[in-house]
C-alpha positions in Angstrom: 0.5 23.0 -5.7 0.1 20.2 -8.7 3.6 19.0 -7.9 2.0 17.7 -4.3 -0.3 16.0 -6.7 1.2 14.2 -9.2 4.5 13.4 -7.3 6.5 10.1 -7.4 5.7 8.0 -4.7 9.0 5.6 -3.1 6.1 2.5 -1.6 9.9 1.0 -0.7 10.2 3.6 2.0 8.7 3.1 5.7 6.6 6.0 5.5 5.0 7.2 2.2 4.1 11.0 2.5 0.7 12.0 0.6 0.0 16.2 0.6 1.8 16.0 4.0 0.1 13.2 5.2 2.4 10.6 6.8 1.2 6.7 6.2 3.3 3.8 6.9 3.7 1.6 3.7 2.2 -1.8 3.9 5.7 -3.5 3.3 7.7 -1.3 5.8 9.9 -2.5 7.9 7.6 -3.8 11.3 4.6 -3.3 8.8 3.5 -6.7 9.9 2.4 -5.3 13.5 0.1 -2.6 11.6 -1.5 -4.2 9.1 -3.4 -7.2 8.4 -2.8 -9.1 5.4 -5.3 -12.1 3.5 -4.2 -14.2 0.5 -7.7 -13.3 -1.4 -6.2 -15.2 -5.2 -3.6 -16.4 -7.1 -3.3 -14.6 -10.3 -0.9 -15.0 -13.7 -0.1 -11.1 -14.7 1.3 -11.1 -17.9 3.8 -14.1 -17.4 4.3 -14.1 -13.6 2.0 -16.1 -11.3 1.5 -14.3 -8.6 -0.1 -14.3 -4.8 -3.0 -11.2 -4.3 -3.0 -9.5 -1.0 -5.5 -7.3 0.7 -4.3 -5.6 3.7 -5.7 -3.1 6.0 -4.8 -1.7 9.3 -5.2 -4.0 12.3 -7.1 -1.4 14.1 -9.9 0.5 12.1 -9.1 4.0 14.1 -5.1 3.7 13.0 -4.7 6.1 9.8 -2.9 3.8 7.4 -3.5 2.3 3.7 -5.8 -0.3 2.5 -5.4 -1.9 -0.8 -4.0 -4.7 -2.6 -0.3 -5.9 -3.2 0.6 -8.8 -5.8 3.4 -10.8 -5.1 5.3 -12.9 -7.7 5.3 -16.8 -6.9 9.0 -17.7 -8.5 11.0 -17.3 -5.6 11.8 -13.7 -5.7 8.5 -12.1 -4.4 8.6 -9.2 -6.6 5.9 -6.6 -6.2 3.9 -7.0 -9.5 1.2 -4.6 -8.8 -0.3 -2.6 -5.5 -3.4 -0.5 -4.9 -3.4 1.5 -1.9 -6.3 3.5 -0.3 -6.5 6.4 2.0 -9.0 6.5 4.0 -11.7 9.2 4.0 -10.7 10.4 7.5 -7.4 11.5 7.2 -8.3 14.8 5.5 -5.5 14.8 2.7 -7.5 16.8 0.7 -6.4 20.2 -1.9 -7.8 22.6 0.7 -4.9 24.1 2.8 
């Protein structure tokens, strides 16, 4: 059961799988037509400057993430850092 907990999480894959929740990752392939994204900063993290994203699913019923992504600015758009959020409704929860 803790291994469902404290797994390694691939946010490079389409879907990301949470205690057998499905959610499609926020820089999936076709993630564009899911999610909406807003340039909220530009920030430096440790030496990279970098863009800061908050996305959230276009429609507020769809059961996806919400969070932030940071994006380097030099060219190669690294991910830097991401925050994602599951939303209260989709029950991935320890009870089975």
């Amino acid at each position: 059961m803790l291994k469902d907990y404290f797994c390694d999480i691939d946010i490079y894959k389409n879907q990301v799988e949470l205690l057998h929740q499905r959610f499609l990752s926020p820089i999936a392939d076709g993630a564009v037509s899911f999610y909406r994204y807003y340039i909220t900063d530009t920030v430096t993290i440790g030496n990279d400057r970098c863009v800061h994203l908050f996305f959230a699913p276009n429609n507020s019923q769809d059961l996806g993430f919400s969070g932030h992504v940071y994006i380097t600015m030099d060219g190669r758009f690294l991910l830097r850092r991401t925050i994602f959020n599951i939303p209260f409704r989709s029950q991935v929860n320890h009870v089975t």
